[in-house]
Biopython code that builds the backbone (N, CA, C, O; Angstrom):
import numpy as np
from Bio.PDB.StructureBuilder import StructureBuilder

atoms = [
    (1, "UNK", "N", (0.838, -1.171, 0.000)),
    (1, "UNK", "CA", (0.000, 0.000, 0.000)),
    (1, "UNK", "C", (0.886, 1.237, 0.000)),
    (1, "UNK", "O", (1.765, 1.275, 0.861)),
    (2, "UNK", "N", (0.738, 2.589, -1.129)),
    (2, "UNK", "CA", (1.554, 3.219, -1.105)),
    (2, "UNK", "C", (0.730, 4.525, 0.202)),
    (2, "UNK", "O", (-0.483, 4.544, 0.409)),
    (3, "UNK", "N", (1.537, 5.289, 0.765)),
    (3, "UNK", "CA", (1.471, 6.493, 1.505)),
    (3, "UNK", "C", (0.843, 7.172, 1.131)),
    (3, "UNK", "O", (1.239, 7.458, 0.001)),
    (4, "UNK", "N", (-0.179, 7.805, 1.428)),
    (4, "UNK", "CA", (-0.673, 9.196, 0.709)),
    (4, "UNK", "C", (-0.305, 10.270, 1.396)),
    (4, "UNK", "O", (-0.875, 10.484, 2.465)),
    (5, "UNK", "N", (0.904, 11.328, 0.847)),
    (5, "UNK", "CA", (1.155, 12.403, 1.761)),
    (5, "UNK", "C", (1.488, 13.601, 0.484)),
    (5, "UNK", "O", (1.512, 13.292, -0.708)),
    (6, "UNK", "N", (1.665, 14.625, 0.863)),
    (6, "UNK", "CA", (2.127, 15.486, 0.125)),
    (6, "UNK", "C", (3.342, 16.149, 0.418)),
    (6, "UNK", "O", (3.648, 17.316, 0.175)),
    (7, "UNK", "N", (4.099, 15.112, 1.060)),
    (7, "UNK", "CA", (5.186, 15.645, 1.383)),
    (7, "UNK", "C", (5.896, 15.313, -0.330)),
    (7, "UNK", "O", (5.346, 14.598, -1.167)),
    (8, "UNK", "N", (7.035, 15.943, -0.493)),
    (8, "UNK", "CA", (8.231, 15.391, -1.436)),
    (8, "UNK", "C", (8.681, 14.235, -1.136)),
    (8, "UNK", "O", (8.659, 13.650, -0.053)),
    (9, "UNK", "N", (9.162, 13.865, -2.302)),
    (9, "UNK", "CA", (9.772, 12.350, -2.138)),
    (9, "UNK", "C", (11.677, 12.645, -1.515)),
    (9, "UNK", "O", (12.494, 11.969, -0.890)),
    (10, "UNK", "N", (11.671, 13.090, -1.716)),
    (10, "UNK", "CA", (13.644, 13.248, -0.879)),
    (10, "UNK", "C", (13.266, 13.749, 0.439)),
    (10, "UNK", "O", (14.198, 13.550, 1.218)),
    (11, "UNK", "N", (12.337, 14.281, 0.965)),
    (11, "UNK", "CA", (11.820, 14.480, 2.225)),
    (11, "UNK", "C", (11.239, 13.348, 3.243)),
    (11, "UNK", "O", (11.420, 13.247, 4.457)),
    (12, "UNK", "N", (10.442, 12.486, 2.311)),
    (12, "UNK", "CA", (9.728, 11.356, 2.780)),
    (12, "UNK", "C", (10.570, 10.098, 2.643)),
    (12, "UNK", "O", (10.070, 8.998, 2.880)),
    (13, "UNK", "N", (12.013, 10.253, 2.213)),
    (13, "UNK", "CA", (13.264, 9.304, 2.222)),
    (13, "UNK", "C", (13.968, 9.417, 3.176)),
    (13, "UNK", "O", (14.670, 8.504, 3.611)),
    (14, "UNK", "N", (13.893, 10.565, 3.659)),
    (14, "UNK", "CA", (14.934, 11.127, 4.700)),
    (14, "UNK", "C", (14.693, 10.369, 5.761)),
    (14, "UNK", "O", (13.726, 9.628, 5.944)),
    (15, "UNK", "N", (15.773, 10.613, 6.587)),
    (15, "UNK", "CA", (16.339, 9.500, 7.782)),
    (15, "UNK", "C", (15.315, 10.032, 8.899)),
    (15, "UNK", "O", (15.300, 11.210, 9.255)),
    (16, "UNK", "N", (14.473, 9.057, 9.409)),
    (16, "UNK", "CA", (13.646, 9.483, 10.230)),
    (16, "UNK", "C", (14.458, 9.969, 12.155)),
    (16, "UNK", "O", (15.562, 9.506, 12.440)),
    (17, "UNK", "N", (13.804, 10.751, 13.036)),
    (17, "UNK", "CA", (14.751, 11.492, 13.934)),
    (17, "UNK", "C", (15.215, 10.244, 15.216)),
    (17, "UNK", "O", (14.461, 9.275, 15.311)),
    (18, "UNK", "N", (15.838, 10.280, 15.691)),
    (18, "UNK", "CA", (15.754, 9.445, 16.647)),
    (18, "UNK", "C", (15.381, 9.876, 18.245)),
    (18, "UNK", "O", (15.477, 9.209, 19.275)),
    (19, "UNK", "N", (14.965, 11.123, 18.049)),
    (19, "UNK", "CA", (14.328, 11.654, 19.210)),
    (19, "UNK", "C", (13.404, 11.001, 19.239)),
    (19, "UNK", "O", (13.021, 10.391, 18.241)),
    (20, "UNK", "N", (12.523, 10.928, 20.907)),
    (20, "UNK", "CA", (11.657, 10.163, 21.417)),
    (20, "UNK", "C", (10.707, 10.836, 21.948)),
    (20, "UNK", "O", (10.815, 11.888, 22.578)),
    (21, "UNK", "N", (9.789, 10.265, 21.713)),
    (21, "UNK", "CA", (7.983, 11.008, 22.676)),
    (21, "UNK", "C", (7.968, 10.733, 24.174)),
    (21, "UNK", "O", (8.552, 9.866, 24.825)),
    (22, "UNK", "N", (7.372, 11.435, 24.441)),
    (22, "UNK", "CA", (7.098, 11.023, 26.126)),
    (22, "UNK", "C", (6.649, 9.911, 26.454)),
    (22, "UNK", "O", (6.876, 9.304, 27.501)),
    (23, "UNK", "N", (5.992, 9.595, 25.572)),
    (23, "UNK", "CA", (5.316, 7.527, 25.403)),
    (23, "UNK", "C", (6.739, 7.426, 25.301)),
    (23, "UNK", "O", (7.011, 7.738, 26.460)),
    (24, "UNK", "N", (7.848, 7.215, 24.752)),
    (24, "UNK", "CA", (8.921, 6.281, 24.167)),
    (24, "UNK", "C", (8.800, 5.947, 23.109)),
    (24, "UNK", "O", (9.773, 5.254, 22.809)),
    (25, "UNK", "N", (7.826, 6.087, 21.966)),
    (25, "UNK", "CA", (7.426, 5.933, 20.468)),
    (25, "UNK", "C", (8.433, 7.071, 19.912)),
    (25, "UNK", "O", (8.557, 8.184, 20.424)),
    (26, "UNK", "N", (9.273, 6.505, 18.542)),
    (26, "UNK", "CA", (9.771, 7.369, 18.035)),
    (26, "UNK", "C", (9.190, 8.774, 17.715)),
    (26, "UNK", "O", (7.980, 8.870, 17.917)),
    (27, "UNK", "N", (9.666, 9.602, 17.369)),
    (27, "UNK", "CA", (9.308, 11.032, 16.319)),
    (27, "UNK", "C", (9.007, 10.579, 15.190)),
    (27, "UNK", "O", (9.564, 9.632, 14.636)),
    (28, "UNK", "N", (8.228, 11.135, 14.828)),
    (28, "UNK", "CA", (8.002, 10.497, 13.044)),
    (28, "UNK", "C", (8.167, 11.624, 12.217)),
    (28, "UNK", "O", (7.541, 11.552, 11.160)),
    (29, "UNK", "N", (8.955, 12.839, 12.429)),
    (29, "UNK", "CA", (9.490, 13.928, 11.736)),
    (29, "UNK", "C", (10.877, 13.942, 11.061)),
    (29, "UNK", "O", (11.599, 13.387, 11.890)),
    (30, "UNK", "N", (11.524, 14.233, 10.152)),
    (30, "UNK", "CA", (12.814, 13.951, 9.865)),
    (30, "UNK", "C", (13.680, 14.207, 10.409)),
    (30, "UNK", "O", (13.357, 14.530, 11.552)),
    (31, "UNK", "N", (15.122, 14.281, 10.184)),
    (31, "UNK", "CA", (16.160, 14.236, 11.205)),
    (31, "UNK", "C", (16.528, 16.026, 10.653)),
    (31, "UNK", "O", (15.834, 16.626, 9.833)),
    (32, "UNK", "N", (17.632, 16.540, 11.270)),
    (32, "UNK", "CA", (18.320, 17.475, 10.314)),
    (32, "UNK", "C", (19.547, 17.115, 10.246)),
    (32, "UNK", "O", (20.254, 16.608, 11.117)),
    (33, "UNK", "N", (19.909, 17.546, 8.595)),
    (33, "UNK", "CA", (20.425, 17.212, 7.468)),
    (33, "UNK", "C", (21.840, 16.920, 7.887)),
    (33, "UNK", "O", (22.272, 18.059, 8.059)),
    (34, "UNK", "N", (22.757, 16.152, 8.138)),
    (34, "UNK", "CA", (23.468, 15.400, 8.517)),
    (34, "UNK", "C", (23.899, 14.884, 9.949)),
    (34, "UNK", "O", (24.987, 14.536, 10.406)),
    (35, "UNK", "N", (22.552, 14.975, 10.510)),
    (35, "UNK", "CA", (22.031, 15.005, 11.923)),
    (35, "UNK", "C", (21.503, 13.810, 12.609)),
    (35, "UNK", "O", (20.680, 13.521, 11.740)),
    (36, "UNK", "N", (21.366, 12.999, 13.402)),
    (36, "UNK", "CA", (20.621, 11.868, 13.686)),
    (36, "UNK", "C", (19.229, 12.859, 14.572)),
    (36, "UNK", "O", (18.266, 12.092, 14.606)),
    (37, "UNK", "N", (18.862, 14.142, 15.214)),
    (37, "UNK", "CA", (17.937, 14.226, 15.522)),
    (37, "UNK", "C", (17.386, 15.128, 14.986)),
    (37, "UNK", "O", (17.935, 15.201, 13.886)),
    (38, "UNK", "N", (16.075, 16.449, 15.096)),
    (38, "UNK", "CA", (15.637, 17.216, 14.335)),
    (38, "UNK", "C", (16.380, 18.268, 15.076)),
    (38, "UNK", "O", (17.168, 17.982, 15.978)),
    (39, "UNK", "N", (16.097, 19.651, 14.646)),
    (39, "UNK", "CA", (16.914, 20.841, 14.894)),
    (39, "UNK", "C", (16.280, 21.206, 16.378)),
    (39, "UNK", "O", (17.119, 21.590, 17.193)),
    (40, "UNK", "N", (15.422, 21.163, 16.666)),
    (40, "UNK", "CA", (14.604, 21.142, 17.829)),
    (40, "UNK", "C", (15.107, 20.242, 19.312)),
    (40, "UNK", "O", (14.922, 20.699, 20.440)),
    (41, "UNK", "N", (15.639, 19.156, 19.090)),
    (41, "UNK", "CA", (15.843, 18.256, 19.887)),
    (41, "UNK", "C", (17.529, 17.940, 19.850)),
    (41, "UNK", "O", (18.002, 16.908, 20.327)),
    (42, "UNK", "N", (18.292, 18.936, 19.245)),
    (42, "UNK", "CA", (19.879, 18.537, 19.487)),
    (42, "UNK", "C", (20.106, 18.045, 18.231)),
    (42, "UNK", "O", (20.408, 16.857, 18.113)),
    (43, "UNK", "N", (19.993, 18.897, 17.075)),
    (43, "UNK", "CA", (20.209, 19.145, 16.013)),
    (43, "UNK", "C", (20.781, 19.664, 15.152)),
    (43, "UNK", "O", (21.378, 19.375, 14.114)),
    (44, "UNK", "N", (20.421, 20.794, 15.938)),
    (44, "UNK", "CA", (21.024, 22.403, 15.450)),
    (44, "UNK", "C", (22.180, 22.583, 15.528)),
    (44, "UNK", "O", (22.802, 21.981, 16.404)),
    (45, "UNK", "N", (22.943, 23.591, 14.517)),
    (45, "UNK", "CA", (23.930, 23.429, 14.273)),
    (45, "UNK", "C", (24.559, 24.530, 15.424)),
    (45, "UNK", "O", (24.082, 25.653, 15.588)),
    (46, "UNK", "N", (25.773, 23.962, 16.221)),
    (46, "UNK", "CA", (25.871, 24.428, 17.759)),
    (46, "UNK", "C", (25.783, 23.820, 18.744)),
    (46, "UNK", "O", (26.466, 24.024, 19.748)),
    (47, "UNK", "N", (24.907, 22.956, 18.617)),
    (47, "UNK", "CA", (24.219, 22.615, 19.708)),
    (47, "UNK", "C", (25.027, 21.221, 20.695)),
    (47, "UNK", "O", (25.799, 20.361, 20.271)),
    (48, "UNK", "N", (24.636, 21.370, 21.744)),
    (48, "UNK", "CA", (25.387, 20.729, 22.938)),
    (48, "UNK", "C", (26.509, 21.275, 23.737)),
    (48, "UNK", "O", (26.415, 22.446, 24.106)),
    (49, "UNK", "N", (27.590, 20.563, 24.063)),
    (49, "UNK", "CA", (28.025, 21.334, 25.465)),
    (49, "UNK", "C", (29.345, 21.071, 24.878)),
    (49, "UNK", "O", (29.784, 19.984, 24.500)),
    (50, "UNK", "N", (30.057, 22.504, 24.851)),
    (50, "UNK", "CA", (31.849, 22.296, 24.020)),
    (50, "UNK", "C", (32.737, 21.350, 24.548)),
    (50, "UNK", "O", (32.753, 21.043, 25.740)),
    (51, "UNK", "N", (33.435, 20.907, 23.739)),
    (51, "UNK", "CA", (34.291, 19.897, 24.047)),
    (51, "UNK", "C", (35.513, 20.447, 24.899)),
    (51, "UNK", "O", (35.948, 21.598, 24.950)),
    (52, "UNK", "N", (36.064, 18.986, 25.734)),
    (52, "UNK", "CA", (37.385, 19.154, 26.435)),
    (52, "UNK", "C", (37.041, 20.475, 27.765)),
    (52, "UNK", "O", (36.057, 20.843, 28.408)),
    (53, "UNK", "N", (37.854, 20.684, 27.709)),
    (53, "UNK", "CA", (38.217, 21.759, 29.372)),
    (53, "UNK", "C", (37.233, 22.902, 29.139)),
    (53, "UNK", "O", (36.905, 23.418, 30.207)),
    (54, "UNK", "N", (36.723, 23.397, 28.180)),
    (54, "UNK", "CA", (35.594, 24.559, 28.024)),
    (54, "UNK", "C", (34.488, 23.843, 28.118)),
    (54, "UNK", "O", (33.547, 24.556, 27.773)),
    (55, "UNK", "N", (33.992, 22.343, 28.540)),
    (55, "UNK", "CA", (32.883, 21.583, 29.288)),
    (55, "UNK", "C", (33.037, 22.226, 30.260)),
    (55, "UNK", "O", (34.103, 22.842, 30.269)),
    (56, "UNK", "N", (32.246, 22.386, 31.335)),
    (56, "UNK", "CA", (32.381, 22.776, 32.638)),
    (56, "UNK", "C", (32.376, 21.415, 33.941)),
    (56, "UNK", "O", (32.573, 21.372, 35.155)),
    (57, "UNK", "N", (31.997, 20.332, 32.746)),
    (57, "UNK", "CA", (32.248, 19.290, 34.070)),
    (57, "UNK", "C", (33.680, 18.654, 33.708)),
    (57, "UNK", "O", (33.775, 17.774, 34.564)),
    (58, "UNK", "N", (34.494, 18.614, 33.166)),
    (58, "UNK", "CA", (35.879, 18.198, 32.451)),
    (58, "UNK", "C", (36.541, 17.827, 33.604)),
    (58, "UNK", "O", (36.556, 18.699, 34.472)),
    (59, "UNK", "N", (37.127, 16.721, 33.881)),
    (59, "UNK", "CA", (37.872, 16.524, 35.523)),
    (59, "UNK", "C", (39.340, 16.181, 34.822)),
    (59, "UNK", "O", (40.366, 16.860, 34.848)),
    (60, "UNK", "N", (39.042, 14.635, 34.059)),
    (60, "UNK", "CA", (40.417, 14.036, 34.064)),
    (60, "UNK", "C", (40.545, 13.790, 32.533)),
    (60, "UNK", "O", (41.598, 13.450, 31.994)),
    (61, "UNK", "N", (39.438, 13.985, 31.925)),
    (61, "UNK", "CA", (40.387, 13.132, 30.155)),
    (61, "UNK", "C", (39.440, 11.303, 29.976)),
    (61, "UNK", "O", (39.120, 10.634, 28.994)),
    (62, "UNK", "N", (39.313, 11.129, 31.253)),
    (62, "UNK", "CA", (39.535, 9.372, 30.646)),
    (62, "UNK", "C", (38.670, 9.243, 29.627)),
    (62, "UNK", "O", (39.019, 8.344, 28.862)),
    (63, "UNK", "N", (37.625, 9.816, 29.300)),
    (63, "UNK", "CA", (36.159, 9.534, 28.475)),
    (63, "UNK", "C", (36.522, 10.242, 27.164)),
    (63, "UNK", "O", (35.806, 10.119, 26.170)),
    (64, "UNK", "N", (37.756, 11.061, 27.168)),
    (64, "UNK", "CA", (37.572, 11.643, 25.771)),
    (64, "UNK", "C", (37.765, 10.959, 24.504)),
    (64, "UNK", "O", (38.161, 9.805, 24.337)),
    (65, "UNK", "N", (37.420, 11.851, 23.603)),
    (65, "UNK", "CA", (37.456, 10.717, 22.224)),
    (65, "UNK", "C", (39.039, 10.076, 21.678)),
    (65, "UNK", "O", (39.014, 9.129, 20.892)),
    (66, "UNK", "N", (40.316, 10.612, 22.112)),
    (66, "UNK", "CA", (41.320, 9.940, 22.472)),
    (66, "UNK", "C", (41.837, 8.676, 23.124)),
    (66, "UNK", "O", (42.434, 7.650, 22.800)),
    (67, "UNK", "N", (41.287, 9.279, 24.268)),
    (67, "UNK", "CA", (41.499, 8.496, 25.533)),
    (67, "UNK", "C", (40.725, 6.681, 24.902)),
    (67, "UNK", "O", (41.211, 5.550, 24.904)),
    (68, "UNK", "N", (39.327, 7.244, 24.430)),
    (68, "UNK", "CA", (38.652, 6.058, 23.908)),
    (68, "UNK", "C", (39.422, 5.105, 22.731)),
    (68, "UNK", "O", (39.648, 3.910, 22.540)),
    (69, "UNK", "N", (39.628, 6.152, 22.196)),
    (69, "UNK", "CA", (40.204, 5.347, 20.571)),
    (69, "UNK", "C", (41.877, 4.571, 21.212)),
    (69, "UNK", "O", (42.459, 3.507, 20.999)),
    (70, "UNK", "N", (42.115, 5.640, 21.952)),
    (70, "UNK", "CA", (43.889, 4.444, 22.297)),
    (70, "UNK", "C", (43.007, 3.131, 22.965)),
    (70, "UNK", "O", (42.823, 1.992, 22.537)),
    (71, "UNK", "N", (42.585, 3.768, 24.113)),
    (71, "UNK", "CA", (42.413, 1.872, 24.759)),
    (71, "UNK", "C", (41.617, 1.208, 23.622)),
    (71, "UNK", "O", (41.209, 0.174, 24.151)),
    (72, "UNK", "N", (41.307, 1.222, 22.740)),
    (72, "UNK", "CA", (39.994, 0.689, 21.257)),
    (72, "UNK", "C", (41.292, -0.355, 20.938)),
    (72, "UNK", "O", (41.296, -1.585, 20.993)),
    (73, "UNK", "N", (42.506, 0.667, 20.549)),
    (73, "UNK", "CA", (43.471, -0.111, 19.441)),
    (73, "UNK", "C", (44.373, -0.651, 20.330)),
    (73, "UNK", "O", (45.234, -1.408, 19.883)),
    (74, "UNK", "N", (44.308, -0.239, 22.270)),
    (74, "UNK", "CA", (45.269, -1.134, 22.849)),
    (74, "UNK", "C", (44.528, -2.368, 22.481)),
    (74, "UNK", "O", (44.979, -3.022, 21.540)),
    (75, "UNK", "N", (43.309, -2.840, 23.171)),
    (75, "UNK", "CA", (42.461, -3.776, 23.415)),
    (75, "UNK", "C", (42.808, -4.619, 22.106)),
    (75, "UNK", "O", (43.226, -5.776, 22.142)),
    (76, "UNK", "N", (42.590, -3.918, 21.000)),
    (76, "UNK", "CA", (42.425, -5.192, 19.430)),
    (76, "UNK", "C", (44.185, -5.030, 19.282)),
    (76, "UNK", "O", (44.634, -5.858, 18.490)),
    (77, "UNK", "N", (44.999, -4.327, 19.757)),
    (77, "UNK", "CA", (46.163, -4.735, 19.733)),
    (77, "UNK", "C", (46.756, -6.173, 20.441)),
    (77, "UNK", "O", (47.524, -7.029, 20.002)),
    (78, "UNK", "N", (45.942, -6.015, 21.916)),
    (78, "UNK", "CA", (46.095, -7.478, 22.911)),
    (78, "UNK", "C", (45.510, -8.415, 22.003)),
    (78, "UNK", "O", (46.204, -9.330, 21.560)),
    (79, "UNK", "N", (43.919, -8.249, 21.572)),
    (79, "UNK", "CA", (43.484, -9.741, 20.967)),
    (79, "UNK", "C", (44.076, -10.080, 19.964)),
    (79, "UNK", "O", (43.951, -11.250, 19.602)),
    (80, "UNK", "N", (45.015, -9.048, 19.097)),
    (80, "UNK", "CA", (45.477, -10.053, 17.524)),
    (80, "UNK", "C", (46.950, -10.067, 18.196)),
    (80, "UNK", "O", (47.715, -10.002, 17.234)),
    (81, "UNK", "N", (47.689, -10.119, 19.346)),
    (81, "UNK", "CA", (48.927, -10.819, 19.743)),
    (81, "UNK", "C", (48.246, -12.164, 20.854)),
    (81, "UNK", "O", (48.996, -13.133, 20.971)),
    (82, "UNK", "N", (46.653, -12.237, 21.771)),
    (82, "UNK", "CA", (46.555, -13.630, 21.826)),
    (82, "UNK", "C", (46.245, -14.338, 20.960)),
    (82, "UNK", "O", (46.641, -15.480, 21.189)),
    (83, "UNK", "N", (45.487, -14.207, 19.642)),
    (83, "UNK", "CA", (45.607, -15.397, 18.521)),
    (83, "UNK", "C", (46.894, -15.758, 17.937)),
    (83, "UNK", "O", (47.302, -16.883, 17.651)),
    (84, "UNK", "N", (47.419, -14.726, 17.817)),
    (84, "UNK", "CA", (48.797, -15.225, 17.616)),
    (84, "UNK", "C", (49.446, -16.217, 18.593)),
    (84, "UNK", "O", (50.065, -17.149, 18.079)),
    (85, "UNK", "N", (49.398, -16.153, 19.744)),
    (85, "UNK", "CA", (50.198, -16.653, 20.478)),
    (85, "UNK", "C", (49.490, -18.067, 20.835)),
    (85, "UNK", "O", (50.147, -19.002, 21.292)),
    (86, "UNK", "N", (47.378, -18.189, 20.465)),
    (86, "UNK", "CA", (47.258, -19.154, 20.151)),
    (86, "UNK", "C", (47.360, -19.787, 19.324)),
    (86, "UNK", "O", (47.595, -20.988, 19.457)),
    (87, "UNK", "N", (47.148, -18.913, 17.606)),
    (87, "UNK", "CA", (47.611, -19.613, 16.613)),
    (87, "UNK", "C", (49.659, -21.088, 16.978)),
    (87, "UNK", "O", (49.776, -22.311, 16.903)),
    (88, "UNK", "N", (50.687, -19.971, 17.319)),
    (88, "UNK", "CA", (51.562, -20.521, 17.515)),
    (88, "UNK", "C", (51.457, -21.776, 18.828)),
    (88, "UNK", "O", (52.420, -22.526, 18.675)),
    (89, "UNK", "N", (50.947, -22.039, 19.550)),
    (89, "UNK", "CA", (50.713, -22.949, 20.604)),
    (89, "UNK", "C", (50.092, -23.855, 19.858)),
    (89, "UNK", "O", (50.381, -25.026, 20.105)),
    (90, "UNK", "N", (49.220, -23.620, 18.906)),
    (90, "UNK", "CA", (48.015, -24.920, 18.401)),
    (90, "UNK", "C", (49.555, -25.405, 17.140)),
    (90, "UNK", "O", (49.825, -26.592, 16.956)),
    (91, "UNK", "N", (50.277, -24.384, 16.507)),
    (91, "UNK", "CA", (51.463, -25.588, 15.666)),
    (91, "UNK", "C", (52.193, -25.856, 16.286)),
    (91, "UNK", "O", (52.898, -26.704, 15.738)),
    (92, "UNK", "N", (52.685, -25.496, 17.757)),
    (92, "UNK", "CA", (53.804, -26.459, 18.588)),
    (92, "UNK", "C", (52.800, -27.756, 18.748)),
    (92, "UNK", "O", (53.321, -28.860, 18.584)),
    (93, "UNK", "N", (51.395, -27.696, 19.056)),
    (93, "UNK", "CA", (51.469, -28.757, 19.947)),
    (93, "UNK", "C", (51.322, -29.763, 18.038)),
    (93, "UNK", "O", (51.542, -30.974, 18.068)),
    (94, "UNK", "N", (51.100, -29.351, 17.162)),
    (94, "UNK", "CA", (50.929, -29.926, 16.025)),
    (94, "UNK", "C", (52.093, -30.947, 15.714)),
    (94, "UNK", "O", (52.036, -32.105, 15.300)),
    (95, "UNK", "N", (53.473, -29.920, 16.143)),
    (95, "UNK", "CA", (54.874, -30.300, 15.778)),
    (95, "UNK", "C", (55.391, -31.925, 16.696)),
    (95, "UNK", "O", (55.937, -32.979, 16.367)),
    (96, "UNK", "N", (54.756, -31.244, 18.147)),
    (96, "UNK", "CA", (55.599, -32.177, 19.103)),
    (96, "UNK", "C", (54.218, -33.230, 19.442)),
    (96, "UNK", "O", (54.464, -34.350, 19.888)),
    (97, "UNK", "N", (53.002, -32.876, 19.245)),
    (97, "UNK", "CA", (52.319, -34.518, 19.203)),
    (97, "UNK", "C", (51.809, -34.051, 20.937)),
    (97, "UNK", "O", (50.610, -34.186, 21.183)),
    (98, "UNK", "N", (52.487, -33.663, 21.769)),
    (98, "UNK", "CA", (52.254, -33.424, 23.167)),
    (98, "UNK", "C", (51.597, -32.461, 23.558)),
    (98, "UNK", "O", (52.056, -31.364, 23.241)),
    (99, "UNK", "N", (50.507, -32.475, 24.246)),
    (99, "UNK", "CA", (49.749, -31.024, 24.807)),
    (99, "UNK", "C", (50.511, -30.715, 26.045)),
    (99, "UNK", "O", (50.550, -31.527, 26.970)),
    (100, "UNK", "N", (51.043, -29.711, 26.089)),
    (100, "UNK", "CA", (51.425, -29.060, 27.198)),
    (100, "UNK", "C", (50.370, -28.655, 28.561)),
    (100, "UNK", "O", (49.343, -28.385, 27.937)),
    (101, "UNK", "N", (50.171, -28.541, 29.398)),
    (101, "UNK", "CA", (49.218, -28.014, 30.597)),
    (101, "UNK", "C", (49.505, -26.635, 30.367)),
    (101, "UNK", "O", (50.604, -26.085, 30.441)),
    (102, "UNK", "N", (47.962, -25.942, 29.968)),
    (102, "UNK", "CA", (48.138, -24.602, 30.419)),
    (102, "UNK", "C", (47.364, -23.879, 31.479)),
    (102, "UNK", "O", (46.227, -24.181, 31.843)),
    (103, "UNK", "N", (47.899, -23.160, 31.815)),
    (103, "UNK", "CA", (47.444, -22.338, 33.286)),
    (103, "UNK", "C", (46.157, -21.390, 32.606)),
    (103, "UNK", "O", (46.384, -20.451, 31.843)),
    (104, "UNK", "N", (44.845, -21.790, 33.002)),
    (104, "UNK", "CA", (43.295, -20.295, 32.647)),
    (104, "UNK", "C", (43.540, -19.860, 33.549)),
    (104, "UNK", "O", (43.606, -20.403, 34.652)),
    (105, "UNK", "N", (43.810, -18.318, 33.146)),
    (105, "UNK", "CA", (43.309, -17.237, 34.263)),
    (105, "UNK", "C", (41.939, -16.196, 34.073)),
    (105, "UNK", "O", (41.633, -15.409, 34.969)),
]
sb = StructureBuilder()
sb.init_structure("model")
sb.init_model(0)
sb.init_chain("A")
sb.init_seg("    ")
for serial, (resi, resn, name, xyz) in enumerate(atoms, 1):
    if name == "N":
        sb.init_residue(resn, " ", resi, " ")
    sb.init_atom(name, np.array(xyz, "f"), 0.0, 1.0, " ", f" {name:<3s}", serial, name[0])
structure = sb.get_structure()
């Protein structure tokens, strides 16, 4: 069944807002234009609370978008040196026939 509206069609494509009703039912208004909500609801261009030390709640850093992205690439730095280090354990034990005991922590 098609829509009957008179909205435009690049309007009625557009990314619907992800702001929420007081029920919890989405908005059914569009977003603004490279925006996930409408201009009304934290949209607008400006809008929210400045970054880093001109926040007024700013204490230590740990949450910033830095701070996030290093521990991101420590973390997938640790998991692709333990496959490695399981990859290499699964061809020793391939080589020598013997499972070694390993210690789970």
């Amino acid at each position: 069944m098609e829509r009957m509206t008179r909205e435009p069609l690049p309007l009625r494509l557009a990314q619907r807002s992800l702001a929420r009703t007081r029920s919890g039912t989405p908005r059914q208004k569009h977003a603004a234009k490279g925006k996930k909500r409408r201009r009304l609801h934290g949209g607008a261009q400006g809008s929210g609370a400045p970054c880093g030390e001109r926040n007024g709640s700013y204490r230590h850093g740990l949450y910033t978008r830095e701070a996030i992205a290093e521990r991101r690439a420590l973390r997938a730095l640790i998991r692709g040196l333990r496959e490695d280090a399981r990859g290499a354990l699964s061809a020793l034990d391939a080589i020598s026939g013997v499972k070694p005991s390993r210690a789970r922590s």
